[in-house]
FIKOLZA-1660 file (N, C-alpha, C; in steps of 0.1 Angstrom, whole numbers, plus 5000, padded with zeros to 4 digits):
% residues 61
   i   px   py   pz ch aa at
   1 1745 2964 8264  A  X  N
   1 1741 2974 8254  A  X CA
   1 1748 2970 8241  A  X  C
   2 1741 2964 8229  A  X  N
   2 1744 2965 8216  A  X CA
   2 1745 2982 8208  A  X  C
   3 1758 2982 8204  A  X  N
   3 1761 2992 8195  A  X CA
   3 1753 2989 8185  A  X  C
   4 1755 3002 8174  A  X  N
   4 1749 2999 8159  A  X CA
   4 1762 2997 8152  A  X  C
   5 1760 2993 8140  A  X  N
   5 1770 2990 8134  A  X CA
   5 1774 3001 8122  A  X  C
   6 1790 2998 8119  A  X  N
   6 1794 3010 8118  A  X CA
   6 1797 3009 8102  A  X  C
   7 1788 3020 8092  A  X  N
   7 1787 3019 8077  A  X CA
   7 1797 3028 8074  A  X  C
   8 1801 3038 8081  A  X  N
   8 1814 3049 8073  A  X CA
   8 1823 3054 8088  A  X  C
   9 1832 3052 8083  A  X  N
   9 1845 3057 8090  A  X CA
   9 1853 3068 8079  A  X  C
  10 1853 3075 8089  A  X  N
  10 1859 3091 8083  A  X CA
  10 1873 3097 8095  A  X  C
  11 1884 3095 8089  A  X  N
  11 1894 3096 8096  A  X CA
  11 1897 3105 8094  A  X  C
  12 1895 3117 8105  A  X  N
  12 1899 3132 8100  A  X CA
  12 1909 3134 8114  A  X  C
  13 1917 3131 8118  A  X  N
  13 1930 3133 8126  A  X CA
  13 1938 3138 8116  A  X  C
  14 1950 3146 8122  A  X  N
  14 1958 3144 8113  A  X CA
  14 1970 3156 8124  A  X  C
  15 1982 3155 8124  A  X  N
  15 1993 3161 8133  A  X CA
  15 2005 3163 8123  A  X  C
  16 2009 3177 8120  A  X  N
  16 2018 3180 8109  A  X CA
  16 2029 3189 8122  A  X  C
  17 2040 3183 8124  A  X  N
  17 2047 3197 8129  A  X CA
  17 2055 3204 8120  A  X  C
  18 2054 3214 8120  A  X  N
  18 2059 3229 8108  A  X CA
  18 2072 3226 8109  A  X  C
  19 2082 3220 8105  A  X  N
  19 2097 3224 8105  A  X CA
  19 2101 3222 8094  A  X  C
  20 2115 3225 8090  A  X  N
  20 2123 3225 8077  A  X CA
  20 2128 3208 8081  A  X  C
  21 2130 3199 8072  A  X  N
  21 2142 3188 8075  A  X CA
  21 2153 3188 8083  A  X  C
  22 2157 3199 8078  A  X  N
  22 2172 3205 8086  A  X CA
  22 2170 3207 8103  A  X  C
  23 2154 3210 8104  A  X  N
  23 2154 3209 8121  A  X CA
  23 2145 3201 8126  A  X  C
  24 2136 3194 8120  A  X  N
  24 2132 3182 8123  A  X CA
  24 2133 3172 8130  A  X  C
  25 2130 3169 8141  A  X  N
  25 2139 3160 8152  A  X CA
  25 2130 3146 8148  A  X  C
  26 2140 3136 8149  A  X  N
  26 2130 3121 8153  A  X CA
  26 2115 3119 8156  A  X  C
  27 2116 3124 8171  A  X  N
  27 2100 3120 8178  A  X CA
  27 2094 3130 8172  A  X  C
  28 2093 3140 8167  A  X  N
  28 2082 3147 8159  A  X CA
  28 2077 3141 8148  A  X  C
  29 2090 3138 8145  A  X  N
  29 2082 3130 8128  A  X CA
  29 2076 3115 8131  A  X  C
  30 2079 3109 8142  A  X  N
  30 2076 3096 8145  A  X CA
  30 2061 3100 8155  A  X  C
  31 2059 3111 8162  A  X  N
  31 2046 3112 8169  A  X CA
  31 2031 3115 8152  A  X  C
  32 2037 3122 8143  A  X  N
  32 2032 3129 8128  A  X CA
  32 2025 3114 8125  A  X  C
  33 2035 3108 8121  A  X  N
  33 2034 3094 8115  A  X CA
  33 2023 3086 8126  A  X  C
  34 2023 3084 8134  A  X  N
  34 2015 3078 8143  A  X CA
  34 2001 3082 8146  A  X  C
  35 2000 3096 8143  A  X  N
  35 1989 3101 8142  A  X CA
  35 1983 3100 8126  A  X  C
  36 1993 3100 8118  A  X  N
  36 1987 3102 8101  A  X CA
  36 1987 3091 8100  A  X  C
  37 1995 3081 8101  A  X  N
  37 1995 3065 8094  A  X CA
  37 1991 3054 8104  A  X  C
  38 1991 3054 8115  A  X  N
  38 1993 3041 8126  A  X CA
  38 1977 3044 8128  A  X  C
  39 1971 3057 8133  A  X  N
  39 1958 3058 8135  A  X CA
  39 1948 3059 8128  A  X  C
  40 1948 3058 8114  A  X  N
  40 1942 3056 8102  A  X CA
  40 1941 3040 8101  A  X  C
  41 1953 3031 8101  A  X  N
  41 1951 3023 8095  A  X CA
  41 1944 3012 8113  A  X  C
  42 1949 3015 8122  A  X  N
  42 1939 3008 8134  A  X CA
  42 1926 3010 8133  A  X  C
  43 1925 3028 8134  A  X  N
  43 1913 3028 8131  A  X CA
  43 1900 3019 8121  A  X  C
  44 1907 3018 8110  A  X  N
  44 1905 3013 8095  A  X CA
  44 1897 2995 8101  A  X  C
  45 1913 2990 8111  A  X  N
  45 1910 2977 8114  A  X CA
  45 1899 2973 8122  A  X  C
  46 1894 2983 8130  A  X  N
  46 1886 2983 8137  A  X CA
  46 1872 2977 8128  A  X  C
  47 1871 2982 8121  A  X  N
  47 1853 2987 8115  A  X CA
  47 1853 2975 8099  A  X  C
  48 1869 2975 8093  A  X  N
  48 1868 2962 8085  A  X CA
  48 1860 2951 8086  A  X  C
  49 1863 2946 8094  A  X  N
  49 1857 2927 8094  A  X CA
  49 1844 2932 8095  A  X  C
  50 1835 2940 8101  A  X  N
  50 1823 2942 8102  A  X CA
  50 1818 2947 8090  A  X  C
  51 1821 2954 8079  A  X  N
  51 1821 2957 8069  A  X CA
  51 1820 2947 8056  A  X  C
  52 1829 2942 8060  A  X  N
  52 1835 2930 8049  A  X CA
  52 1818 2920 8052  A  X  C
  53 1817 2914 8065  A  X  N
  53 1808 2908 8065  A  X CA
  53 1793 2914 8061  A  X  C
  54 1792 2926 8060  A  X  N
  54 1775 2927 8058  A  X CA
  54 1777 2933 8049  A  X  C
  55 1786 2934 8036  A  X  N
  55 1787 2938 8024  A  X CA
  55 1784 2953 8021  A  X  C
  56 1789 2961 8035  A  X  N
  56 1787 2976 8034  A  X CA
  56 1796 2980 8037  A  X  C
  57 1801 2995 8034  A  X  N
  57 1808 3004 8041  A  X CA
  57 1817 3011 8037  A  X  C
  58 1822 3022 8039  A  X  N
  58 1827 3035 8034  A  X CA
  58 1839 3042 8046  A  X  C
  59 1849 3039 8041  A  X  N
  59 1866 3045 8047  A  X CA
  59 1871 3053 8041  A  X  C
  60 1869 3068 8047  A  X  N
  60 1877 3081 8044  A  X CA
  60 1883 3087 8052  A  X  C
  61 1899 3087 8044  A  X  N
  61 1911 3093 8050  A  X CA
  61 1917 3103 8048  A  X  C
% end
């Protein structure tokens, strides 16, 4: 089975946990980050080189 090829990627994840700094633990801010930044930019890598080669495509974050 050939997929179609992918002209827009729309990265609408996104994981904010509500605390002040002062109670902000580690792995919350490090699970935040992983969902806002690490999974945008994989994502992103995914659909690039296909893009790049057929001179199309649209990434919104």
């Amino acid at each position: 089975m050939r997929l179609r090829s992918t002209r827009r990627l729309i990265y609408n994840a996104g994981a904010n946990s509500i605390n002040t700094s002062s109670i902000l633990n580690q792995q919350d801010l490090l699970n935040d980050f992983n969902v806002n930044v690490a999974g945008a930019l994989t994502s992103s890598q995914q659909v690039i080189p296909e893009m790049i080669e057929r001179k199309i495509g649209t990434i919104r974050h």
